[in-house]
C-alpha positions, 0 to 999 in steps of 0.5 A, spaced: 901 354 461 893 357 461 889 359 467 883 354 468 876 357 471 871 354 474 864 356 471 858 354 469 850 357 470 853 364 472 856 365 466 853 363 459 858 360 454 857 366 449 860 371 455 866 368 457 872 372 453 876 367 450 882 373 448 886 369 452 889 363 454 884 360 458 881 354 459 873 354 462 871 347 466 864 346 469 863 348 476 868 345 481 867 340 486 873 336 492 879 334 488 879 339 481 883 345 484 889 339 487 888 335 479 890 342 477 895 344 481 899 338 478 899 341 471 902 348 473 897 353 472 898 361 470 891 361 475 886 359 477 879 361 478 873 359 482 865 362 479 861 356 480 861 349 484 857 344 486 856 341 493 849 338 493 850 331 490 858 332 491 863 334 496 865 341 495 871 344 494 876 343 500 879 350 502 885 345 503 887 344 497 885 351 495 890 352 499 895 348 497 895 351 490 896 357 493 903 355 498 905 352 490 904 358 488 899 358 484 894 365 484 887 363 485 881 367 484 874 367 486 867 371 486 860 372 485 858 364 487 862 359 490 868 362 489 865 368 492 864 363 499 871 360 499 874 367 497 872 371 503 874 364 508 881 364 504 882 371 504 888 372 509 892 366 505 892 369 499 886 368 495 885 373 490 876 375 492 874 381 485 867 383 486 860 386 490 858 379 492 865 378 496 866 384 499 859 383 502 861 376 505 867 378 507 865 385 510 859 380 514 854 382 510 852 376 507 853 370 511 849 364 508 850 359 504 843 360 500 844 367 498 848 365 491 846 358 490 841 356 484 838 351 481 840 349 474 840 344 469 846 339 467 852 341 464 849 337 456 844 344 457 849 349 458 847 349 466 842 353 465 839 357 472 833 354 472 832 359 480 834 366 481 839 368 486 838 372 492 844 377 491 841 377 485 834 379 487 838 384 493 841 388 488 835 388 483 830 391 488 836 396 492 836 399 485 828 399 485 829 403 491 835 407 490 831 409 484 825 411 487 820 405 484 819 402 491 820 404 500 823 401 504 817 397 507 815 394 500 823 393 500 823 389 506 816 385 505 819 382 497 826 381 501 823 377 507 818 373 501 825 371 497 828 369 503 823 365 506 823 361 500 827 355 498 834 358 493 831 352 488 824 355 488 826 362 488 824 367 482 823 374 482 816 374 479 814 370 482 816 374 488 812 380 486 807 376 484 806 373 492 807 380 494 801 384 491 797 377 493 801 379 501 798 386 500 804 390 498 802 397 495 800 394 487 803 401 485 810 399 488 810 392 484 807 394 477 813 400 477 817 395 480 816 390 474 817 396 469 823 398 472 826 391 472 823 389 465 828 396 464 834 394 468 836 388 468 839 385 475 844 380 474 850 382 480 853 375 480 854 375 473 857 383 473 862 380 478 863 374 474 866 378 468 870 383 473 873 377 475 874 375 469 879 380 467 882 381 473 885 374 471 886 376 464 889 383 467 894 380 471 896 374 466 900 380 462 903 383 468 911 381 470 910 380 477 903 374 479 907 371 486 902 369 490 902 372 497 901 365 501 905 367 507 902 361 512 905 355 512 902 349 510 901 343 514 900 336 511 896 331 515 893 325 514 886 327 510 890 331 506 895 325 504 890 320 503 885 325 498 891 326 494 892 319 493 885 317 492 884 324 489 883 326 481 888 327 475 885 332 469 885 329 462 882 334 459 876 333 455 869 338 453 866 336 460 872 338 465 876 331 464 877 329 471 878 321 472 878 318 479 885 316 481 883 309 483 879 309 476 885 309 472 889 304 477 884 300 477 884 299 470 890 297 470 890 291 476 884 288 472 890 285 467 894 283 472 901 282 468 901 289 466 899 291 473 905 286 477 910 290 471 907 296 473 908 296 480 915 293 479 917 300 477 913 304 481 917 301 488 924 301 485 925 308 488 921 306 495 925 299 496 932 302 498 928 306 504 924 299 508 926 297 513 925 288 514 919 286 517 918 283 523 918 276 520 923 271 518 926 274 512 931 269 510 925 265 510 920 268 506 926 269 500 927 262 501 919 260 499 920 266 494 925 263 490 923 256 491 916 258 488 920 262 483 923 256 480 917 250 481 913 256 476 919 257 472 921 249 471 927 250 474 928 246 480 933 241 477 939 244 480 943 245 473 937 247 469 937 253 475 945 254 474 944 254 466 939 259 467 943 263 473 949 264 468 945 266 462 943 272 465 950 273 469 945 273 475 949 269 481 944 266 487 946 271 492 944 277 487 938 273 485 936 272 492 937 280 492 932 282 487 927 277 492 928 279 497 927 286 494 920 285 493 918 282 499 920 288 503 916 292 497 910 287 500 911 288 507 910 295 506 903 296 503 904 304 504 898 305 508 892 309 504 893 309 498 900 312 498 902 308 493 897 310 487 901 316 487 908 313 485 904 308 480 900 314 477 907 316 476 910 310 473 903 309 469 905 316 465 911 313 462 907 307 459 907 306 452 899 304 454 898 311 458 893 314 453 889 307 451 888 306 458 886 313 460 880 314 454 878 307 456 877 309 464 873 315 461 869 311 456 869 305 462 866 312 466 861 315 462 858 309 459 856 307 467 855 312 468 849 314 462 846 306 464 845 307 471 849 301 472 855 306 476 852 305 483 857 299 486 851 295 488 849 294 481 850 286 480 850 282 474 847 283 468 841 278 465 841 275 472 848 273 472 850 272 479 858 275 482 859 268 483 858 267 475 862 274 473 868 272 477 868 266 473 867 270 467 873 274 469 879 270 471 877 266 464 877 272 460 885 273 463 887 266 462 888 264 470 885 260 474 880 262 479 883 262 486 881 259 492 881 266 495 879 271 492 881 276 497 887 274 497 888 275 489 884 282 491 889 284 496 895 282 492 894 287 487 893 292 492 885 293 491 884 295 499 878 289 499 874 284 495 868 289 495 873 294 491 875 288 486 868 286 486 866 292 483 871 293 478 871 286 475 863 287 475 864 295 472 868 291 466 862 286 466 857 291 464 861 295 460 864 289 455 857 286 455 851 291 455 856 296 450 860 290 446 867 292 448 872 287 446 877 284 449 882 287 445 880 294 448 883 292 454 890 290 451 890 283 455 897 280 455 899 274 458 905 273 463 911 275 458 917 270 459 923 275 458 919 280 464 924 278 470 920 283 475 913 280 473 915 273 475 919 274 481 913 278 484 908 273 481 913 268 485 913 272 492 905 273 491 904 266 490 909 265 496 905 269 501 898 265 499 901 258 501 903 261 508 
């Protein structure tokens, strides 16, 4: 196990102690704390984050990490906010940037967030941050350089600029235009050229070896004493939300991403989620229909795709796989009762991620989602409202697809969305048109997917092609 730390402008790559077993991700957003709770960290710290282009990190899911145990740290910038909030459930805030929040001294936002390039440019701060001008000028007047007039006149200016736009010289640089005594600033630049201020990163380091500390020591329990309480956000983001596959850039992939990976070869998929109900199955209750009826369109579809519908070639086929019609009519109605309870929000991705795991295809699909994402991604053709290549229309992708897996395209596209538990045509849509772009403006092959057609010996597959077909003629 290793601890995992949230880190990006506040802290360079060349000042991040790896003299233990730490792993360092880019800044965090919604969904990366819950990813690594899965993976049973020694800790987790939070420095920076994102939440501009991005949600932010969700205090729940801070929270649940905690409730599972998990110590969580944070300071100097984002992880300094959620630390001061979350103190009182256990979330361990190291440094004067925490303290100031949680004492109210600090209250806004703004206070440490910068601007700062992308992680491919090692997020370098491209503004400074106001608690990082504070402290410089507090130790200016602490040292005689400046009064406390000048003081409140270089704050005042600071603050009164937008956090992207804020940099100190040129704070002192308004202040001598403003009128402030020009004695005071040119000792202050002398001062500051001297002493270098950098309070976010102090706090940062002391964070740091706080968690480097507490790795070594016998007893790290966490003291969540709070009870945790599920609700219907929480459960659908930890359906839909992230899972952590590693990687320099953090390696965290979409839930759905990597499902829907999967739902575009629809043989593997149907295998797929054969397995990841077998354990829902026995606790359903029949759906308000007629059951025995739809079992009855269900085995008779099942043997009109199979040509069985003699009734020696079905007996035949019944004793060969020690299966009588009762037992058979069981595994059916099985899969109806599978199909009448789409678990609601995504509740199924869970145990599909779960199946996935054990899938001798996981780790091809898992690079193939993360090649797939950053090459949208590099292209600009991410945004879902992106359509066709070279003036191809939806109508045409569509065609491209079903003819690329061998089926025929179906009267109602919705439908066949639907069945594959895409939550709508727009979502399938989007996926089918994100492989289009991918195998045709990178060149992916078909055989990168693992494409395969319907394998006979597969009962699962047939019986589920068999109800979902059943369901289409009604």
């Amino acid at each position: 196990m290793t601890a995992f730390v949230f880190v990006g402008p506040t802290l360079r790559e060349e000042d991040r102690p790896r003299d233990w077993d730490v792993t360092y991700l880019p800044p965090v957003e919604q969904g990366h704390v819950h990813a690594l709770v899965e993976k049973e960290p020694t800790a987790i710290g939070i420095i920076d984050g994102r939440f501009h282009d991005v949600p932010a990190v969700w205090h729940k899911e801070i929270l649940w990490a905690l409730r599972s145990g998990v110590p969580v740290y944070g300071s100097a910038s984002m992880g300094a906010l959620r630390a001061a909030e979350l103190a009182p459930f256990g979330m361990r805030g190291i440094g004067r940037i925490y303290e100031q929040y949680r004492d109210g001294t600090l209250e806004d936002d703004d206070e440490v967030t910068v601007a700062h390039a992308g992680g491919d440019d090692g997020f370098t701060q491209l503004s400074d941050a106001m608690v990082n001008i504070r402290a410089a000028l507090r130790g200016a007047v602490e040292r005689s350089c400046i009064g406390e007039s000048t003081h409140r006149g270089l704050l005042g200016i600071a603050k009164g600029t937008f956090y992207a736009q804020r940099n100190l010289r040129v704070v002192l640089s308004e202040g001598r235009a403003a009128g402030l005594p020009s004695s005071e600033i040119d000792a202050l630049t002398a001062f500051l050229r001297e002493n270098p201020v950098d309070q976010k990163k102090d706090d940062a380091i002391a964070m740091l070896a706080a968690m480097r500390r507490d790795a070594g020591a016998e007893d790290t329990a966490v003291d969540a004493d709070f009870t945790f309480e599920h609700n219907a956000f929480f459960d659908q983001a930890r359906h839909n939300g992230l899972v952590h596959v590693g990687g320099s850039d953090g390696g965290f992939l979409r839930i759905t991403q990597i499902l829907n990976e999967v739902r575009l070869d629809p043989s593997h998929y149907l295998r797929l989620r054969r397995s990841a109900i077998g354990g829902i199955v026995p606790s359903l209750s029949a759906p308000s229909r007629d059951l025995r009826a739809e079992v009855s369109a269900s085995v008779a579809r099942f043997r009109e795709n199979n040509g069985l519908t003699g009734g020696p070639e079905w007996q035949r086929w019944l004793l060969e796989r020690a299966y009588t019609e009762v037992l058979f009519a069981s595994l059916i109605e099985d899969e109806v009762l599978s199909r009448h309870h789409q678990p609601h929000g995504g509740a199924l991705n869970t145990p599909l991620l779960s199946a996935l795991r054990s899938d001798p295809a996981h780790a091809r699909i898992l690079r193939r989602t993360e090649e797939k994402k950053r090459f949208l991604e590099e292209q600009g053709l991410a945004d879902p409202a992106v359509s066709g290549v070279g003036g191809v229309s939806d109508e045409g992708i569509l065609r491209w697809y079903f003819a690329s897996i061998g089926r025929p395209f179906p009267d109602n596209v919705y439908r066949y969305a639907t069945s594959l538990d895409f939550p709508g045509g727009y979502a399938f849509m989007k996926a089918v048109r994100e492989e289009y772009h991918f195998r045709h403006v990178r060149g992916a092959r078909a055989e990168d997917r693992g494409t395969a057609e319907y394998d006979g010996d597969d009962l699962g597959s047939l019986v589920t092609a068999a109800v979902r077909e059943a369901e289409w003629k009604r």
